[in-house]
N, C-alpha and C positions, 0 to 999 in steps of 0.2 A: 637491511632496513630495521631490522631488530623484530622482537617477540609481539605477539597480537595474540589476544585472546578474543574469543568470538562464542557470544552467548546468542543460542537460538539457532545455531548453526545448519541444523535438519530443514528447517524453514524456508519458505521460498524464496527472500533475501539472502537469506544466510547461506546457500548451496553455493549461488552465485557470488558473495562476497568473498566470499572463504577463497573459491578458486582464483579471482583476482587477486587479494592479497597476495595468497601465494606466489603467484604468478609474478606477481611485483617486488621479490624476493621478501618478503616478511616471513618469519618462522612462526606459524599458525597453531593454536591450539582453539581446535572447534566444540564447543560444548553445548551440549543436547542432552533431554530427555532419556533421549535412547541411547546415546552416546554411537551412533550411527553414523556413517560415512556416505558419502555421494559418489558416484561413479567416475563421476568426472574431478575428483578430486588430485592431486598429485601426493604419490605415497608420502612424504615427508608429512603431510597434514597429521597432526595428533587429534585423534578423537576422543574425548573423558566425555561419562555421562556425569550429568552434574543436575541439580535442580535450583533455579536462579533464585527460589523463593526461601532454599537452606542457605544461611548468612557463612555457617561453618563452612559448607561445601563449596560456593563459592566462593572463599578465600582461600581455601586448599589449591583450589585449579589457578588463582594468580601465583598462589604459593610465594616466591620471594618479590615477584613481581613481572611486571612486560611493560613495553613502551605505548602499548594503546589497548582499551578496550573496548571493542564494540558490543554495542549490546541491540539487537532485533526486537526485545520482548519487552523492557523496562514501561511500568507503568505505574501511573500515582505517586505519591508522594514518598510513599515505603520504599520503594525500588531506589529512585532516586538517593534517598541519603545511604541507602546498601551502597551504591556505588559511592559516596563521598568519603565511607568511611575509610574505602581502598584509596585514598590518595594519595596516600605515603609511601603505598607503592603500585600504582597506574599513571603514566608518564602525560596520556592525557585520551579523551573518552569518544567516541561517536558512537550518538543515541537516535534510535529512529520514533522519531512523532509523525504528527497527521495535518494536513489541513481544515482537519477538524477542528484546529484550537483557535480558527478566525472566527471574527462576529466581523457584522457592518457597523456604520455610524451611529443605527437607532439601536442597535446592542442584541440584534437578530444572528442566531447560527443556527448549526443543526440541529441545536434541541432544542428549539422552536418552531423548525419547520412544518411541522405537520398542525401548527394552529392558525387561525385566520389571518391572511397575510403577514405570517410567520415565518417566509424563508427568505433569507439573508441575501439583501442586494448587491456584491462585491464587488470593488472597484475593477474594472478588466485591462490590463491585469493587477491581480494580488500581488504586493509586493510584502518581504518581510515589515513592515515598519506597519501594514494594518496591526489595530486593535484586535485582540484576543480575550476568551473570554477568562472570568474571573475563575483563578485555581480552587479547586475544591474535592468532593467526592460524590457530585452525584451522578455523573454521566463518563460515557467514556472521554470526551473533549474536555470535562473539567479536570478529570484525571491526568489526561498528557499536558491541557496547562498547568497543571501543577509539580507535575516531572517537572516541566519547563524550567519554572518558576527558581526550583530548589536547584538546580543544575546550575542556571546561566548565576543568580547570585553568589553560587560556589564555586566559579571561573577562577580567584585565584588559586583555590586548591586543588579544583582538577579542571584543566581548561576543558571544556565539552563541546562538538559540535554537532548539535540537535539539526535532524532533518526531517522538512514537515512534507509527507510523503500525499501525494494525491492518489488516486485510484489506482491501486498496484496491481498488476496482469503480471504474471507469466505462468511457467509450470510450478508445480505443486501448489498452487494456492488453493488454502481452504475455499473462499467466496468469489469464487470467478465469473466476474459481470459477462465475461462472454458464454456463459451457459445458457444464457438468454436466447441465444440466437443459435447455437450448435444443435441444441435439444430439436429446436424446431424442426430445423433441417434434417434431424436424424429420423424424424416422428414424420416428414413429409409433408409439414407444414409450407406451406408455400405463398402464403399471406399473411401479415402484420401489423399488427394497429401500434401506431406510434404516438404519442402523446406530446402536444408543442410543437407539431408540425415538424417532427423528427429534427430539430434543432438544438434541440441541449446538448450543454457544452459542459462534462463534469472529468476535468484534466485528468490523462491516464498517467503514471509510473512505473516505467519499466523496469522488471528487476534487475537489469543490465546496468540502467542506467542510475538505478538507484547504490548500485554496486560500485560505477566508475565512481561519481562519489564519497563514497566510503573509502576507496583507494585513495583519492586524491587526500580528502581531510587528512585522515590518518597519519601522512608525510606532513601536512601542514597542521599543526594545531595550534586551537584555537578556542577562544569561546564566542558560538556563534549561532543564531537559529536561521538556517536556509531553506528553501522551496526547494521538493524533488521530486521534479513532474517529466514529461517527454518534451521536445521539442515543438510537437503537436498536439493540440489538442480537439480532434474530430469530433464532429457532430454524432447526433444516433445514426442520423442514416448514413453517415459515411463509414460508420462502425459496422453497420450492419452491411453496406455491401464488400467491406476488406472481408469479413468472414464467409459473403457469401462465394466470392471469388475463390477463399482457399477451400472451398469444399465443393468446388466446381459446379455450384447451385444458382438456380435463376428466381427471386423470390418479389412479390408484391411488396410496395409501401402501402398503407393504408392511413396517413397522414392525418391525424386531429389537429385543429387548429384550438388547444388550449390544454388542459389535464386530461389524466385518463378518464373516459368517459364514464365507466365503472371501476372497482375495486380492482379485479384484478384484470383488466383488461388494457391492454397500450402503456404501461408503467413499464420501462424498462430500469435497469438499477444504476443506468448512466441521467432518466427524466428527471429533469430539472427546470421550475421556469425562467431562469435565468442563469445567466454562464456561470460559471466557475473554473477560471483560470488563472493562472497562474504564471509570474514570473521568474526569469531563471538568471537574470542580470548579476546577482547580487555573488550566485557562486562562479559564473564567469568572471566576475570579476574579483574573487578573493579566492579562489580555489584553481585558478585555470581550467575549469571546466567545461567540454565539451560534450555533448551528449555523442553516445557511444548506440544506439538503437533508435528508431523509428519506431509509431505504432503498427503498421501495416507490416512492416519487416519482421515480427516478432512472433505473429500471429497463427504461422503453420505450426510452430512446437507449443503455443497454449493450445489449438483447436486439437492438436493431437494428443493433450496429455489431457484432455476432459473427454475425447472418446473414450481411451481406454481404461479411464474412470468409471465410465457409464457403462461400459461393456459389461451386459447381463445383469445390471443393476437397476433400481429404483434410483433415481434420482435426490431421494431422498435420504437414500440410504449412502449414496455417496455422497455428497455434499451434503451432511445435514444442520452443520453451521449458515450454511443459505438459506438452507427452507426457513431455519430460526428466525433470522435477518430479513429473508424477505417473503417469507409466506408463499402461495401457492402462484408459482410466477407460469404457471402451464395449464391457466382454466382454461381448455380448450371450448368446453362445453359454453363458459359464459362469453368466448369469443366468439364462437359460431353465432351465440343468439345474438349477441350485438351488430352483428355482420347481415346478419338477416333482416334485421332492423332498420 
């Protein structure tokens, strides 16, 4: 298949891409921080520690060159031309974005959401062809639209396929929405306050499947921006009771029929007051894409790799990119008062 170079490799995408590629016969070079290997890697994987922000060091590791490069980490506008300048020798590129870079018609997205009727009504489903917001540098959405931006424009000198990833689960991830509900369970929580009548709908991506993807493009290049989300996209409460299933727990809905009632109270990091989903047409149909994972099928080896996360830990001391993200997602105390209430 030829040479693939893979930035961000240690990553929770990256562990998983890296062994597909291989797997697909591509001759991999994985490059990381730590310059670290994965267990499940197959020996032939070259591992170089590299840092994607030194321009030198990441030309050293294309060195003469490879027939693709993915990159996990690229963001704003800087990263972006780093990679154009490699065109002369990267045959052609898969970059991972976010559905973060939709707006709706009245020009609403995520960094809006949290002002008065500020959160973005999306057509259900999102297809690529929604409006996106304007490239810039103030958020992280204006940033990956502006990777976008400078990528898809510079299609003829390295053709790119940008994938706009929705809520990514699996192992190693820093910010795992299913912490929400494991903690509970671990703590012996056994009642819930759901917010929206436990109906949001905030499309999950498998790193499997965000992976088969990357496998597929890679063989086919192109310049293209695709949705990469699961096949499914559950509710809270059906999130919440796949989790409670794999950890063999019997747990209360406590159902609000609107927002969370207080701060931290019933916000889970899937609540949403309306859907957000996503279409998968576009790579089915340019990619031959078939999704390779479920969300419920996935769910024993995330619930297992945020135990033993948690194992003797502060929760915040493990996951402290979450607490950052999402503040105190375990006021037990302002639950119980609410409950009492």
């Amino acid at each position: 298949m030829g040479r693939a170079v893979v930035i961000g490799a240690t990553g929770q995408i990256g562990r998983v891409a890296v062994g597909a590629l291989a797997r697909d016969g591509w001759e991999v070079t994985a490059v990381s921080r730590s310059g670290g290997r994965d267990e499940g890697w197959a020996g032939d994987v070259r591992a170089v520690r590299a840092d994607r922000s030194d321009d030198g060091a990441l030309a050293a590791v294309v060195g003469d060159g490879c027939d693709v490069l993915v990159d996990m980490v690229a963001y704003g506008q800087e990263h972006a031309r780093q990679l154009i300048s490699l065109a002369g020798r990267v045959g052609s590129a898969v970059v991972i974005s976010s559905v973060s870079v939709y707006e709706d018609d009245r020009g609403r997205n995520f960094d809006t959401q949290e002002e008065p009727d500020g959160f973005p009504e999306y057509p259900v489903p999102i297809t690529e062809d929604q409006r996106v917001v304007a490239p810039g540098e103030a958020s992280y959405s204006t940033r990956k639209a502006a990777l976008e931006r400078e990528l898809l424009d510079a299609g003829d000198l390295l053709p790119t396929t940008l994938l706009r990833a929705g809520a990514i689960h699996g192992p190693h991830c820093l910010t795992p929405r299913e912490l929400y509900f494991v903690k509970r369970h671990l703590d012996g929580r056994r009642r819930r306050v759901l917010a929206f009548g436990g109906r949001s709908r905030f499309h999950p991506a498998s790193v499997h499947n965000i992976a088969e993807l990357i496998r597929l493009a890679a063989a086919r290049p192109g310049t293209r921006a695709l949705n990469a989300v699961d096949p499914d996209a559950p509710t809270v409460t059906a999130i919440a009771a796949a989790i409670d299933a794999v950890m063999g727990v019997e747990a209360e809905n406590v159902l609000v029929d609107g927002p969370a009632p207080a701060p931290t109270v019933g916000d889970t990091p899937w609540s949403v007051p309306v859907p957000v989903v996503c279409d998968m047409s576009a790579a089915e149909r340019e990619l031959g894409y078939r999704a390779v994972a479920r969300y419920a099928e996935t769910l024993p080896d995330t619930v297992a790799w945020i135990e033993g996360r948690l194992s003797g830990r502060d929760w915040r001391e493990a996951y402290p990119k979450m607490f950052q993200t999402y503040g105190d997602l375990f006021d037990y105390a302002a639950e119980d008062a609410w409950l009492a209430r």
